[in-house]
N, CA, C and O atoms as CSV, one atom per row, in Angstrom:
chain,resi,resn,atom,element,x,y,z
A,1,UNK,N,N,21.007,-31.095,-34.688
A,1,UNK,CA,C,20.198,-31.078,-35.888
A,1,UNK,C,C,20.463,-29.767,-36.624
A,1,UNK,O,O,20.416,-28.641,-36.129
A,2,UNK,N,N,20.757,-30.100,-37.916
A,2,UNK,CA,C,20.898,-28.842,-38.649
A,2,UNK,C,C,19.452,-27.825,-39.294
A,2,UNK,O,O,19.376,-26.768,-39.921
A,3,UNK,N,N,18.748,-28.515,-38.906
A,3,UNK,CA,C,17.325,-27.767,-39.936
A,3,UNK,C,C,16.821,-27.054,-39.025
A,3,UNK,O,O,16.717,-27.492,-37.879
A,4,UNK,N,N,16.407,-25.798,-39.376
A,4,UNK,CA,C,15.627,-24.625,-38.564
A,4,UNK,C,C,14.566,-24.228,-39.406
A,4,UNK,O,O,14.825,-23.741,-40.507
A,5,UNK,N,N,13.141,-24.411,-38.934
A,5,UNK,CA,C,12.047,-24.029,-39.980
A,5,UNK,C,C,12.367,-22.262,-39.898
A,5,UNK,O,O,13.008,-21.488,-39.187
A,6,UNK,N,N,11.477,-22.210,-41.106
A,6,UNK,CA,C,11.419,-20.541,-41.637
A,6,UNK,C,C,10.032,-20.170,-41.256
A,6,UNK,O,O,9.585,-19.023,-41.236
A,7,UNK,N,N,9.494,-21.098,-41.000
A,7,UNK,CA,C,7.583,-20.627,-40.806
A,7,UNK,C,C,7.464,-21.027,-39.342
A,7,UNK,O,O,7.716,-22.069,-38.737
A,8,UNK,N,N,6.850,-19.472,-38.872
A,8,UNK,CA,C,6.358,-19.656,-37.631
A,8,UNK,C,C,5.443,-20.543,-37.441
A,8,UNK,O,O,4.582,-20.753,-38.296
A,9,UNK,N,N,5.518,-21.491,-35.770
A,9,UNK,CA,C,4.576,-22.147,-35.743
A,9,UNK,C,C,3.352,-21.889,-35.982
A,9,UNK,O,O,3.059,-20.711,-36.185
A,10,UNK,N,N,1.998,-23.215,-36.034
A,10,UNK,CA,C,0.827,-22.934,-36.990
A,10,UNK,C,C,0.344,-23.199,-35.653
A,10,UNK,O,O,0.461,-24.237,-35.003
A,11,UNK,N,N,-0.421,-21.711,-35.221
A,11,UNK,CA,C,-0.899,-21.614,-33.460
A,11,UNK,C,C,-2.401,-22.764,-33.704
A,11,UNK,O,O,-3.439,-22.338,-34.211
A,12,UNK,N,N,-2.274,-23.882,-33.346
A,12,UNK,CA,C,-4.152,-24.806,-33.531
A,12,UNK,C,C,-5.428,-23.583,-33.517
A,12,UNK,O,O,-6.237,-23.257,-34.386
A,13,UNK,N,N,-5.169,-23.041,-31.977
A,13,UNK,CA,C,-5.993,-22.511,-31.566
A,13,UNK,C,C,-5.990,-21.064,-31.901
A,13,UNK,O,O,-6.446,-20.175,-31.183
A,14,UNK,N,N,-5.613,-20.965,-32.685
A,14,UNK,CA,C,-5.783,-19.074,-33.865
A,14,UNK,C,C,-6.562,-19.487,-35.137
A,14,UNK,O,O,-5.756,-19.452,-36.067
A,15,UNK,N,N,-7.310,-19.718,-35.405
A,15,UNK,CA,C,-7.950,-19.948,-36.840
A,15,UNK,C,C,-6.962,-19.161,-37.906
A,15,UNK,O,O,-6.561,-19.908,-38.799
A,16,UNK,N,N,-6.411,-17.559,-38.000
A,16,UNK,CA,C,-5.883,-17.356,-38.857
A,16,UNK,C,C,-4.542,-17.405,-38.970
A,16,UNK,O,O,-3.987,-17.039,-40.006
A,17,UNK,N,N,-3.923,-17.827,-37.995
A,17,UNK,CA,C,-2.512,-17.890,-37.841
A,17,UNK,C,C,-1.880,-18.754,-39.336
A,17,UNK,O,O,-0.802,-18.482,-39.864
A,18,UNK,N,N,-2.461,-19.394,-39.626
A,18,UNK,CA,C,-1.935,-19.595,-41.491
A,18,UNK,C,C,-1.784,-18.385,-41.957
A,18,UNK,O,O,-1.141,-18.445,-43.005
A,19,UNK,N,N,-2.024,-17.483,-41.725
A,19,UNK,CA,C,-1.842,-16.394,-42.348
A,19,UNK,C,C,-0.688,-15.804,-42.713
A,19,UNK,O,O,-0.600,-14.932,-43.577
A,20,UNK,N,N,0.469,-16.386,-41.891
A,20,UNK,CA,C,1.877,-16.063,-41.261
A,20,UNK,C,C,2.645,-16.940,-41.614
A,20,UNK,O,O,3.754,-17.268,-41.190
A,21,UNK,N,N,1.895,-17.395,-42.574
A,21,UNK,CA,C,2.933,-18.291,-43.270
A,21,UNK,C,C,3.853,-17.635,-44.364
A,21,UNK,O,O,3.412,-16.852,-45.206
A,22,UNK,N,N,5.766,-18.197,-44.241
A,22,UNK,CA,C,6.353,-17.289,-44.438
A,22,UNK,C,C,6.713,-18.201,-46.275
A,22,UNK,O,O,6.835,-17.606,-47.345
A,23,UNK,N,N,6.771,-19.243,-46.118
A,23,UNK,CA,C,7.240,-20.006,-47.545
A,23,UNK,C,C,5.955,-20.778,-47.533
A,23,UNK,O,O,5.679,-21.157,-46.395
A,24,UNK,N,N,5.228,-21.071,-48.298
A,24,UNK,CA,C,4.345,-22.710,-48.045
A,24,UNK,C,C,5.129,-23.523,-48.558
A,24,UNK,O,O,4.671,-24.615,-48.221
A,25,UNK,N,N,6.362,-23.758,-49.390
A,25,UNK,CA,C,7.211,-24.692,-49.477
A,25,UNK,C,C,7.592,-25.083,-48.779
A,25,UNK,O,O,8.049,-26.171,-49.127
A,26,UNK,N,N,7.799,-24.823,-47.500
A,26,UNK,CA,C,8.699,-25.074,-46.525
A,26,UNK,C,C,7.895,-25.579,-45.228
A,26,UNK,O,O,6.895,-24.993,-44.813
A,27,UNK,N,N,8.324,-26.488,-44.757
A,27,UNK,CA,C,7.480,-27.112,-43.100
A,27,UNK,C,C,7.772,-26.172,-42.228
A,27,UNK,O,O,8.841,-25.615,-41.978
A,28,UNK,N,N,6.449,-26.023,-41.678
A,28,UNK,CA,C,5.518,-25.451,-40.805
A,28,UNK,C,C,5.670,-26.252,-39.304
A,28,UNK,O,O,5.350,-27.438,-39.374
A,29,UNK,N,N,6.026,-25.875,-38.216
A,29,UNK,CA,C,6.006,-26.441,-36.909
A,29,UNK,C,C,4.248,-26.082,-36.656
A,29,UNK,O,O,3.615,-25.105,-37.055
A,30,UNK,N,N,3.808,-27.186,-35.902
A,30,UNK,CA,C,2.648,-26.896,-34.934
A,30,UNK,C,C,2.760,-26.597,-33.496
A,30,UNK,O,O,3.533,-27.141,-32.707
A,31,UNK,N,N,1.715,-25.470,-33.187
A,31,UNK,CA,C,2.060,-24.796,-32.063
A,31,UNK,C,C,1.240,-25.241,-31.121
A,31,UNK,O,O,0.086,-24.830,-31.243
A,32,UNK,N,N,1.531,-26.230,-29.856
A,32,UNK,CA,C,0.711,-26.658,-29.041
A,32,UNK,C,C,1.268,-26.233,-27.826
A,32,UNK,O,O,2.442,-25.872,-27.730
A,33,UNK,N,N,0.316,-26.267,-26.711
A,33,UNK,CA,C,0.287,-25.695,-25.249
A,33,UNK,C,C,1.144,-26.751,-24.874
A,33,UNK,O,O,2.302,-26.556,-24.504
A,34,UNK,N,N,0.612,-27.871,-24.958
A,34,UNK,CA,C,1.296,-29.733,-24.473
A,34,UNK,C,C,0.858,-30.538,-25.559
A,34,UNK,O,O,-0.162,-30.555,-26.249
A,35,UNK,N,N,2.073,-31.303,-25.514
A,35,UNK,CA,C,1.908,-32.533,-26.823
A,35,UNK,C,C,2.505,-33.831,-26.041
A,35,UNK,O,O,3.579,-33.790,-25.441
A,36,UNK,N,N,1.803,-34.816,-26.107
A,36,UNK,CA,C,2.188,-36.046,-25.793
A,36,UNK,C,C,2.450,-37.085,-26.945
A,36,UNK,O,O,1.748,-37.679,-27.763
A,37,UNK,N,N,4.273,-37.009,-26.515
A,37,UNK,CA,C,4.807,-37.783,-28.027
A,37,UNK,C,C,4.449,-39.269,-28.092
A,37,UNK,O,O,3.571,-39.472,-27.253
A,38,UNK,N,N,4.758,-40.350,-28.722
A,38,UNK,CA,C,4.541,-41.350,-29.613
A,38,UNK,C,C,4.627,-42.547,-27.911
A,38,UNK,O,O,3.755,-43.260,-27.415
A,39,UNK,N,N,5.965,-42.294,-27.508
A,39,UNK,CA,C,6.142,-43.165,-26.460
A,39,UNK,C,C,5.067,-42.386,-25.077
A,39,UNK,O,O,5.501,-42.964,-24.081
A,40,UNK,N,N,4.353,-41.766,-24.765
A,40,UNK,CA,C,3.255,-41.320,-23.684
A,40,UNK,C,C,4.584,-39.815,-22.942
A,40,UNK,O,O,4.577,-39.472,-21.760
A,41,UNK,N,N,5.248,-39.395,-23.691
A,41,UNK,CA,C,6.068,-38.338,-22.680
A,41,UNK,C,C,5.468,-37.033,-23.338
A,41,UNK,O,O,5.282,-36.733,-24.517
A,42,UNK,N,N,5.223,-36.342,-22.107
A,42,UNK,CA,C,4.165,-35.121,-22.084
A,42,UNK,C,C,5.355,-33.980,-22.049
A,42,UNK,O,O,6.103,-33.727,-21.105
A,43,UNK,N,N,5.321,-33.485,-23.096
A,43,UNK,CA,C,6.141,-32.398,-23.671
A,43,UNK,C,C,5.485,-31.089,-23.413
A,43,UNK,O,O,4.349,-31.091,-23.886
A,44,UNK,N,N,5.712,-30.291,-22.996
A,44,UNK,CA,C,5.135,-28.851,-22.635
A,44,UNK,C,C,6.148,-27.589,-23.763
A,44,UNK,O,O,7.230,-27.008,-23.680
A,45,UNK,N,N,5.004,-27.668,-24.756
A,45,UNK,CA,C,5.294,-26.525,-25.860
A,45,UNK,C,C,5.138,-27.109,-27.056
A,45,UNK,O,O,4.132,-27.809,-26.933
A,46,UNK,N,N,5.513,-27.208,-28.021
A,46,UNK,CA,C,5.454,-27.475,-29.561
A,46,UNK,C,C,6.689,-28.771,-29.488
A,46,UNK,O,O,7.713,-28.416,-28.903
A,47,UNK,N,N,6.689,-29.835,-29.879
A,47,UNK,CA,C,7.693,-30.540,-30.563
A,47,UNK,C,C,8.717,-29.889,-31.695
A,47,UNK,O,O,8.540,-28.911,-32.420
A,48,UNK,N,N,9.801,-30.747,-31.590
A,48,UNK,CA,C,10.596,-30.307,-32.393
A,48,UNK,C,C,10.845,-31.005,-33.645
A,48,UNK,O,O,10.830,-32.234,-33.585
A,49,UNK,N,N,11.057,-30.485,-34.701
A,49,UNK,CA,C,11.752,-31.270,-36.087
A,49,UNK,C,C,11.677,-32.576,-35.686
A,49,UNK,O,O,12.570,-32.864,-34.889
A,50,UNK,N,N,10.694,-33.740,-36.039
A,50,UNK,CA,C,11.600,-35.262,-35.945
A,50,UNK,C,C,11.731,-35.226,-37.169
A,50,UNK,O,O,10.926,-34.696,-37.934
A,51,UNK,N,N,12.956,-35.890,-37.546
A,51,UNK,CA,C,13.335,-36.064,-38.980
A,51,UNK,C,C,15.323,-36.200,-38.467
A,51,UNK,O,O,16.086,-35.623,-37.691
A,52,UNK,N,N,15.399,-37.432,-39.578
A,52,UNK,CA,C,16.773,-38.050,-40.000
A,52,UNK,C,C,17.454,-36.875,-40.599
A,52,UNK,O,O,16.945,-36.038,-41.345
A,53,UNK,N,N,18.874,-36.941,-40.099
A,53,UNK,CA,C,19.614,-35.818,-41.012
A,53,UNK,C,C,20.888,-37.202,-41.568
A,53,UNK,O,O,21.801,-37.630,-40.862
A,54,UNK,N,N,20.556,-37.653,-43.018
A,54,UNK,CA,C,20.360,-38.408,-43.976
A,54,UNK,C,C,21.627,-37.975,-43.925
A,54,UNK,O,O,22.186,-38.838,-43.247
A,55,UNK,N,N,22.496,-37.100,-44.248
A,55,UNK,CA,C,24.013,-36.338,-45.172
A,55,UNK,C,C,24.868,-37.029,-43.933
A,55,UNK,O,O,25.959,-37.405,-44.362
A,56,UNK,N,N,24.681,-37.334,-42.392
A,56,UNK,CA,C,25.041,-37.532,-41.960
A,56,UNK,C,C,25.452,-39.048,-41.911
A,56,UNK,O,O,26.594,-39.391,-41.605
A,57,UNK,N,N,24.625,-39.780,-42.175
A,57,UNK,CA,C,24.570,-41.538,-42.394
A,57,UNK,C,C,25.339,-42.051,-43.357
A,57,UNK,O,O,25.152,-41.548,-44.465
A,58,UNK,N,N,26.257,-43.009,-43.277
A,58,UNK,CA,C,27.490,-43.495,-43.756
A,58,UNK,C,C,26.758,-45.053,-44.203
A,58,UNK,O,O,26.714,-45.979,-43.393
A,59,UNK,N,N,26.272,-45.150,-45.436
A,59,UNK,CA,C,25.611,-46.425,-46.218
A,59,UNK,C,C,26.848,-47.465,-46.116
A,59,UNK,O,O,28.033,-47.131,-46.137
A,60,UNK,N,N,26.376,-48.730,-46.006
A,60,UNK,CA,C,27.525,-49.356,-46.644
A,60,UNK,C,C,27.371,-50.278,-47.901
A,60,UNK,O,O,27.872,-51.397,-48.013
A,61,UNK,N,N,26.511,-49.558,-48.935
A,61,UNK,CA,C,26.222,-50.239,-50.612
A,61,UNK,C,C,25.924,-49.269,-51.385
A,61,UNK,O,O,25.410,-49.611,-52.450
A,62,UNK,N,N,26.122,-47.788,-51.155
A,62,UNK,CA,C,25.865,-46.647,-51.799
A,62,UNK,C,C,27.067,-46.074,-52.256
A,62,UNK,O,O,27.920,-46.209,-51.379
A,63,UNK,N,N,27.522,-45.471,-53.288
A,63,UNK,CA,C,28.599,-44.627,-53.296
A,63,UNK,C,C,28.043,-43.069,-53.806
A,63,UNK,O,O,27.052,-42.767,-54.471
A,64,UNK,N,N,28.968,-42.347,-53.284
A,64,UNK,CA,C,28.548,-40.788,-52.875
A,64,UNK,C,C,28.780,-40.278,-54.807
A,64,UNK,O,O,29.623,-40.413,-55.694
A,65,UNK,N,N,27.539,-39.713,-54.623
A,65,UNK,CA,C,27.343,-39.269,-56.069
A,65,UNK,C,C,27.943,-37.854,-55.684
A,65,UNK,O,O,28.954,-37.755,-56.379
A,66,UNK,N,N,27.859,-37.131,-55.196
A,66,UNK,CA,C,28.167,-35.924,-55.308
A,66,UNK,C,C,28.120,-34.993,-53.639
A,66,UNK,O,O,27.267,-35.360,-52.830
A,67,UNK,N,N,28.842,-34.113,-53.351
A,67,UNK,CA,C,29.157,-33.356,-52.012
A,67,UNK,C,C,28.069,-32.136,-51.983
A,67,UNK,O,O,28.549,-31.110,-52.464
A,68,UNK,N,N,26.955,-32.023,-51.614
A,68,UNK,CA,C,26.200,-31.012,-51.414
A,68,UNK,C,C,26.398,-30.286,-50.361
A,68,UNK,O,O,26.890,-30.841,-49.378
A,69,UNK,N,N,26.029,-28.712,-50.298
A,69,UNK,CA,C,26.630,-27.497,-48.995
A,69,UNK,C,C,25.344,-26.564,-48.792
A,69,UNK,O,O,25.186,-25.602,-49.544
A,70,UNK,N,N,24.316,-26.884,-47.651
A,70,UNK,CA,C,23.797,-26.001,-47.474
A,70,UNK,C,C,23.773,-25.621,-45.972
A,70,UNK,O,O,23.754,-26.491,-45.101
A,71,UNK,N,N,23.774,-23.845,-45.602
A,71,UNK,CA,C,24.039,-23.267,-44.402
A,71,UNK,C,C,25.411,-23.749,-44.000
A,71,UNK,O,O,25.266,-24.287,-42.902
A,72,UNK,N,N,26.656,-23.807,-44.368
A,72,UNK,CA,C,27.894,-24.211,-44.074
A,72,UNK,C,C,27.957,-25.877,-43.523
A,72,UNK,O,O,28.761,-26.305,-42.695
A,73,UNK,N,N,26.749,-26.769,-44.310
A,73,UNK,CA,C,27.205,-27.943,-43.280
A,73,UNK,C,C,27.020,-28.599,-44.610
A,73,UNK,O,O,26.006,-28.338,-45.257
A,74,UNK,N,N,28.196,-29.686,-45.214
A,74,UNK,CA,C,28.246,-30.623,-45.905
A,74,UNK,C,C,27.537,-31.989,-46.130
A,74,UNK,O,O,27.664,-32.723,-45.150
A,75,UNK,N,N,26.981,-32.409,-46.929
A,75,UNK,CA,C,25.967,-33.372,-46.980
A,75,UNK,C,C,26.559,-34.247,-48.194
A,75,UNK,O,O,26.956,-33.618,-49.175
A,76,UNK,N,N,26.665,-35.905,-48.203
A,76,UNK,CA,C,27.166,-36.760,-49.259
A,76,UNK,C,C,25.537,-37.207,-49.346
A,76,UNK,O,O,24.742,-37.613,-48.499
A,77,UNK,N,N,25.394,-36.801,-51.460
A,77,UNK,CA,C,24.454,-37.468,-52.012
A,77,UNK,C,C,24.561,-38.703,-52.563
A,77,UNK,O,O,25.597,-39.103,-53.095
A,78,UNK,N,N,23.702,-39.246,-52.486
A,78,UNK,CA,C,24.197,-40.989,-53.025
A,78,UNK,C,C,23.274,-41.138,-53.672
A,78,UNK,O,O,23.711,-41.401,-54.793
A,79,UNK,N,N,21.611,-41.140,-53.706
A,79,UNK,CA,C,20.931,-40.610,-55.009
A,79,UNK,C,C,20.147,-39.429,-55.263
A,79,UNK,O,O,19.278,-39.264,-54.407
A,80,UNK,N,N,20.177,-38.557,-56.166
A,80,UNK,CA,C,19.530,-37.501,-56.096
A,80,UNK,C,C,17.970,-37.515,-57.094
A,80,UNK,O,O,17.812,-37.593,-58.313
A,81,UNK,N,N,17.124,-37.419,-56.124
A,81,UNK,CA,C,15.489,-37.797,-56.417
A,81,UNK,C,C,15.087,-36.536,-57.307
A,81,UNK,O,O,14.019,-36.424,-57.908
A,82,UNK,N,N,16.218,-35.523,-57.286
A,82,UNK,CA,C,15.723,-33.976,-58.292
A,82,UNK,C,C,14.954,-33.350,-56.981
A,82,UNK,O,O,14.908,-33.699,-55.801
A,83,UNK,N,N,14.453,-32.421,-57.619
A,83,UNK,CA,C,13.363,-30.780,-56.762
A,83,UNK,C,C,11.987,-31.485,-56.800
A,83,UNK,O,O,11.322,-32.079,-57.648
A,84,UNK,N,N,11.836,-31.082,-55.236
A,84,UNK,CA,C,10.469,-31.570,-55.358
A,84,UNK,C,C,9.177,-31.045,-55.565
A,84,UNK,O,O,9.139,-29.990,-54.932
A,85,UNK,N,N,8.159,-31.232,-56.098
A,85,UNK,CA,C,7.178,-29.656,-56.380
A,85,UNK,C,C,6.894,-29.055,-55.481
A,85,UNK,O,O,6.585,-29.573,-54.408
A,86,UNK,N,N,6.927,-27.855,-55.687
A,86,UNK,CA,C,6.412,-26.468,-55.573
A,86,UNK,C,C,5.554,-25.821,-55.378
A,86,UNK,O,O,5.168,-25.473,-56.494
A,87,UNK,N,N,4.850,-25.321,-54.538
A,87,UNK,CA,C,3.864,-24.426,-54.772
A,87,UNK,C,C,4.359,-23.055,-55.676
A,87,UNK,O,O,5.276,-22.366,-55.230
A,88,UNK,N,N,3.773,-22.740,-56.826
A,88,UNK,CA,C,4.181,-21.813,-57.780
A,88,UNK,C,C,2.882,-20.965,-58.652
A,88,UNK,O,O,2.410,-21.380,-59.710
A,89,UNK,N,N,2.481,-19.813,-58.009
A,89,UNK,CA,C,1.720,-19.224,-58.516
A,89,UNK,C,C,1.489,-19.573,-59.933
A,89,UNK,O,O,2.575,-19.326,-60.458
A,90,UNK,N,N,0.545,-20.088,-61.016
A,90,UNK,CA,C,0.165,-19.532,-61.750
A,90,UNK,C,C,0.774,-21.324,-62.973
A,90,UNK,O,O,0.592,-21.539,-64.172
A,91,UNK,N,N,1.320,-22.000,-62.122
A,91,UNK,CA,C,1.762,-23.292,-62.389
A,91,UNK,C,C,0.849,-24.675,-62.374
A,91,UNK,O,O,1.076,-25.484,-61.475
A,92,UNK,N,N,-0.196,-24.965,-63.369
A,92,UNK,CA,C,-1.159,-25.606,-62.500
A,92,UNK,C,C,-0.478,-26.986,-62.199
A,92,UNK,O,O,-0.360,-27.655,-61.173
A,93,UNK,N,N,-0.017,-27.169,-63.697
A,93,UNK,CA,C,0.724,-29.080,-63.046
A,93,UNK,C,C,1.820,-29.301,-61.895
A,93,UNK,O,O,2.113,-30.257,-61.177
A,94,UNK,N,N,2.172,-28.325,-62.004
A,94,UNK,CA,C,3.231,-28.535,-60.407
A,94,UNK,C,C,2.513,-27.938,-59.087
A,94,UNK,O,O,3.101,-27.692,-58.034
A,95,UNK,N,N,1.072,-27.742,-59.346
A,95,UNK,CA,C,0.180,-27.466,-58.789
A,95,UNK,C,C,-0.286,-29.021,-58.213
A,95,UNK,O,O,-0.050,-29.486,-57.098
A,96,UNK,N,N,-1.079,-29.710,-59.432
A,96,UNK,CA,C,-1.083,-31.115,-59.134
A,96,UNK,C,C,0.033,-31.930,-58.701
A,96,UNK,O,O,-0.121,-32.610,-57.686
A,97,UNK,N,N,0.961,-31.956,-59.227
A,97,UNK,CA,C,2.521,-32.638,-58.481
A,97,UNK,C,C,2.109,-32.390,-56.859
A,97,UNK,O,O,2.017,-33.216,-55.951
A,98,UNK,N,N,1.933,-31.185,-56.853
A,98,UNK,CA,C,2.382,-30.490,-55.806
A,98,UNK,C,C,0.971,-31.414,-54.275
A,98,UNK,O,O,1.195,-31.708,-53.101
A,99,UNK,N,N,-0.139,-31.541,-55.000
A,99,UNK,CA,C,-1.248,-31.998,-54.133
A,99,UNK,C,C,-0.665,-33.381,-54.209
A,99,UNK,O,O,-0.187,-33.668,-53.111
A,100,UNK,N,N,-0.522,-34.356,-55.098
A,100,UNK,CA,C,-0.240,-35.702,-54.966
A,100,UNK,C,C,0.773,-36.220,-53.993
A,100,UNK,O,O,0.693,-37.214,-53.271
A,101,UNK,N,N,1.644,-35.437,-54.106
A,101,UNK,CA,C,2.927,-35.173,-53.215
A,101,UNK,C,C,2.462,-35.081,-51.542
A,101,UNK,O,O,2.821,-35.689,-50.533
A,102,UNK,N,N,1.583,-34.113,-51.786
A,102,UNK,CA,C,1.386,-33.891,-50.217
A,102,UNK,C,C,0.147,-34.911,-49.446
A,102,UNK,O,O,-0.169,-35.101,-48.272
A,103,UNK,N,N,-0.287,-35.369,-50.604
A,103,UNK,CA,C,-1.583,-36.481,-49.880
A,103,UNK,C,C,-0.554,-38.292,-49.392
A,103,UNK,O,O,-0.928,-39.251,-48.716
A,104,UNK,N,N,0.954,-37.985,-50.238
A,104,UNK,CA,C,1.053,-38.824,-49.914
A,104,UNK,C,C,1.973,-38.931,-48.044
A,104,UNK,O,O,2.291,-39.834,-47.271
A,105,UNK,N,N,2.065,-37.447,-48.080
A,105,UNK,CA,C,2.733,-36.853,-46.702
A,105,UNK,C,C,1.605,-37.026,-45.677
A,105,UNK,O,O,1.919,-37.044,-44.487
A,106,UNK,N,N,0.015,-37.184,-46.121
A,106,UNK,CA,C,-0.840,-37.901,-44.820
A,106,UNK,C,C,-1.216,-38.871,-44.830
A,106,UNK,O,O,-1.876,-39.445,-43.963
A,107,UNK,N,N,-0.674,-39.423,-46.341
A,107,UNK,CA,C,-1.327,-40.932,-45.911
A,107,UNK,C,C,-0.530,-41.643,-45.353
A,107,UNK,O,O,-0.878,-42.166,-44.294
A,108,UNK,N,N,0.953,-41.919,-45.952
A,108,UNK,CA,C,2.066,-42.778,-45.014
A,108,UNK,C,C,1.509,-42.888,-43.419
A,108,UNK,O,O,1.033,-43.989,-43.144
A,109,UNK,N,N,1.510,-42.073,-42.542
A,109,UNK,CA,C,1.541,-41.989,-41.444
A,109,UNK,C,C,0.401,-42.614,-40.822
A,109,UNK,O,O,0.328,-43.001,-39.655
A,110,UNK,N,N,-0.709,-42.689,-41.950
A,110,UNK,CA,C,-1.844,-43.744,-41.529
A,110,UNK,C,C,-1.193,-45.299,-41.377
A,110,UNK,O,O,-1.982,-45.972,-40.714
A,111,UNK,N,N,-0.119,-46.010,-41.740
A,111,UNK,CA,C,0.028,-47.212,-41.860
A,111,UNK,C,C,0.791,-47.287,-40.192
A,111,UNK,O,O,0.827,-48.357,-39.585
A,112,UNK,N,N,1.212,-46.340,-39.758
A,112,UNK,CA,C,2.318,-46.568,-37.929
A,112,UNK,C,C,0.349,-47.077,-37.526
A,112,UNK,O,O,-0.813,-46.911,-37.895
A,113,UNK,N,N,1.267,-47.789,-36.478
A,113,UNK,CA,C,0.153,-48.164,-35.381
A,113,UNK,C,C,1.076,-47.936,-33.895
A,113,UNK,O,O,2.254,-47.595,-33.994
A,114,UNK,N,N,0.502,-48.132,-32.648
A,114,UNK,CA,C,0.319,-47.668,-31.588
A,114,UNK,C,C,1.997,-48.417,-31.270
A,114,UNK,O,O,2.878,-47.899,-30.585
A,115,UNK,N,N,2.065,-49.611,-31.919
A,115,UNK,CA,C,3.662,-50.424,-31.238
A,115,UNK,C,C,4.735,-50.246,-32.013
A,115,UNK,O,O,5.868,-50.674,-31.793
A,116,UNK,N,N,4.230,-49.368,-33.269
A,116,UNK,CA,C,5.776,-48.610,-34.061
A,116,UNK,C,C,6.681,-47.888,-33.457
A,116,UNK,O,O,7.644,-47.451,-34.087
């Protein structure tokens, strides 16, 4: 996996450990003692990144719009959705972008059930 967060994990059990947050643009790992993932396997420490690395996946009805390069590893775009909002001091509508965006990052996850 190519992605390495920039923000230290978010300790549950520190109330201010948000504090240490290094981008708020950027995902945040959660910091747990033990986490028991999706299938019942009892992980001892924080989980890691789940997430698709997309640049890697070879479509077969897409054609590559363009060759993107970030941290020395090459990625084929096939559609580009633009920048996504921002947290930006002093910005209120990409302020709102920015909340709509993220309510829809907790609601999806309400629709998995227990046999996804």
């Amino acid at each position: 996996m190519f992605y390495s967060p920039v923000n230290d994990p978010l300790i549950l059990s520190q109330r201010d450990s948000i504090i240490s947050l290094n981008d708020p643009n950027r995902w945040q790992p959660l910091g747990f003692d033990q986490f028991i993932d999706q299938s019942g396997n009892l992980i001892v420490g924080s989980p890691s990144l789940l997430g698709a690395e997309w640049g890697s996946v070879i479509p077969f009805a897409l054609k590559i719009s363009f060759i993107a390069e970030r941290d020395g590893f090459e990625y084929s775009i096939y559609r580009d959705p633009g920048a996504p909002s921002l947290l930006v001091t002093g910005d209120v509508q990409g302020l709102v972008d920015y909340k709509w965006n993220f309510s829809l990052v907790t609601a999806w996850p309400s629709h998995l059930g227990v046999s996804d």
